[in-house]
N, C-alpha and C positions, 0 to 999 in steps of 0.2 A: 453428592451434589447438594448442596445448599439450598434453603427456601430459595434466596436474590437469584440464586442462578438461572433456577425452575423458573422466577417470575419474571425473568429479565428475557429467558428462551418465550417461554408462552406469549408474551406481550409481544415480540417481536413478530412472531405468525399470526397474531392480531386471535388467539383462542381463550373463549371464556374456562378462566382459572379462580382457584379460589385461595383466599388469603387467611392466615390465621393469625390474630394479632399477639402483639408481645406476652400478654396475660395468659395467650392459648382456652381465652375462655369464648372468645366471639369469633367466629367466621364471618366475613363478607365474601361474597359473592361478584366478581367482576364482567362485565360482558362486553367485549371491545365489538369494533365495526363489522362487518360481514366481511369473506375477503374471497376473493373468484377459489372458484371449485379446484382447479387446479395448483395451488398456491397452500391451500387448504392440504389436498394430501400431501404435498411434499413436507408438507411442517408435520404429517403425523408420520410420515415414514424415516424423517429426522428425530422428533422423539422418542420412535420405538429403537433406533439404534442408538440414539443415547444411552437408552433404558437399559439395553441388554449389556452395554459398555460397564455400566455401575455395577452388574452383577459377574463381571469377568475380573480374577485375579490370577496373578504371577506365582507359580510357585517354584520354588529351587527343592532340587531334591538330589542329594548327595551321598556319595558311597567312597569311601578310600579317595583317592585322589581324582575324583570326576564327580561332573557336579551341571545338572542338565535345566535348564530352564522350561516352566509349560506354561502354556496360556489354558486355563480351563473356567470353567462356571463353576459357580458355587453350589449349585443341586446339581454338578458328575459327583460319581460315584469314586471311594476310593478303588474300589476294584476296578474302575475306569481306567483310574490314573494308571493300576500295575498292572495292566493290559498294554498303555499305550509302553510299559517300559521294558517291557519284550524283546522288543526291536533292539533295544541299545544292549542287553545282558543273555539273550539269549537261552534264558531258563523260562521256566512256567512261568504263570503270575501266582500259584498255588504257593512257590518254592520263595516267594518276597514280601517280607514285611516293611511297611514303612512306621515310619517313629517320627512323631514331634514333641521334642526333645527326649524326656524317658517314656510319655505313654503313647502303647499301639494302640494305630488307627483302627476302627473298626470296619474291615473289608464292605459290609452288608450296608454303611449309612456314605451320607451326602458328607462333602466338604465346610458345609456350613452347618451342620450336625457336631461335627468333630473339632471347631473351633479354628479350622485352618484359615490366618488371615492375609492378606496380601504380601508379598515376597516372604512367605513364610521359610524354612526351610527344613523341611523334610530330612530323616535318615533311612536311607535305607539298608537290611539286612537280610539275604539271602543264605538260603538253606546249601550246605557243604551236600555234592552230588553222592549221592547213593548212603547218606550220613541222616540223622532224625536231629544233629546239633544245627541249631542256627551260629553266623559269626557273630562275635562281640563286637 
């Protein structure tokens, strides 16, 4: 989301916001009109699912011929992710690795740790049953 956009939402809930000028060396300080109590939370309970909206991205994540779409946040964990992909393959999440592009994720860190960016997409490679080879 953009400064204008920020100041263009705040200004319209009538909430004191702050402005940073072109140079980023001065801040002003704005304070608009008082606005009834009730009017007041709904504009903060619209900026907080803004908020949480900027920190949700799309990821694709793809295996041989399927190829699955997620909605996740950026602090899930990748071992989140190969939890939720359980359900579609059927093995552990111990037994799957995910890749973007040639380097693996690191199970243990956050989405936005590991550089993953919005419709990024994901490879995934699982471990051959009762075998220590992963697939190429």
């Amino acid at each position: 989301m953009h400064l204008k956009q920020v100041t263009f939402l705040l200004d319209q809930y009538n909430i004191k916001f702050y402005q940073i000028s072109s140079d980023n060396q001065s801040i002003s300080t704005q304070q608009k009109y008082p606005v009834e109590k009730e009017k007041k939370e709904q504009s903060k309970y619209y900026l907080k699912q803004k908020i949480s909206i900027m920190d949700t991205i799309y990821v694709r994540v793809k295996r041989e011929n399927m190829t699955i779409f997620f909605v996740c946040r950026t602090t899930d964990s990748i071992e989140s992710l190969r939890k939720r992909l359980v359900t579609f393959y059927k093995v552990q999440n111990t037994d799957m690795r995910l890749f973007l592009g040639d380097r693996l994720l690191d199970p243990t860190s956050n989405i936005y740790d590991q550089d993953v960016k919005n419709n990024s997409l994901l490879i995934l490679k699982l471990r051959a049953k009762n075998q220590l080879e992963w697939e190429e």
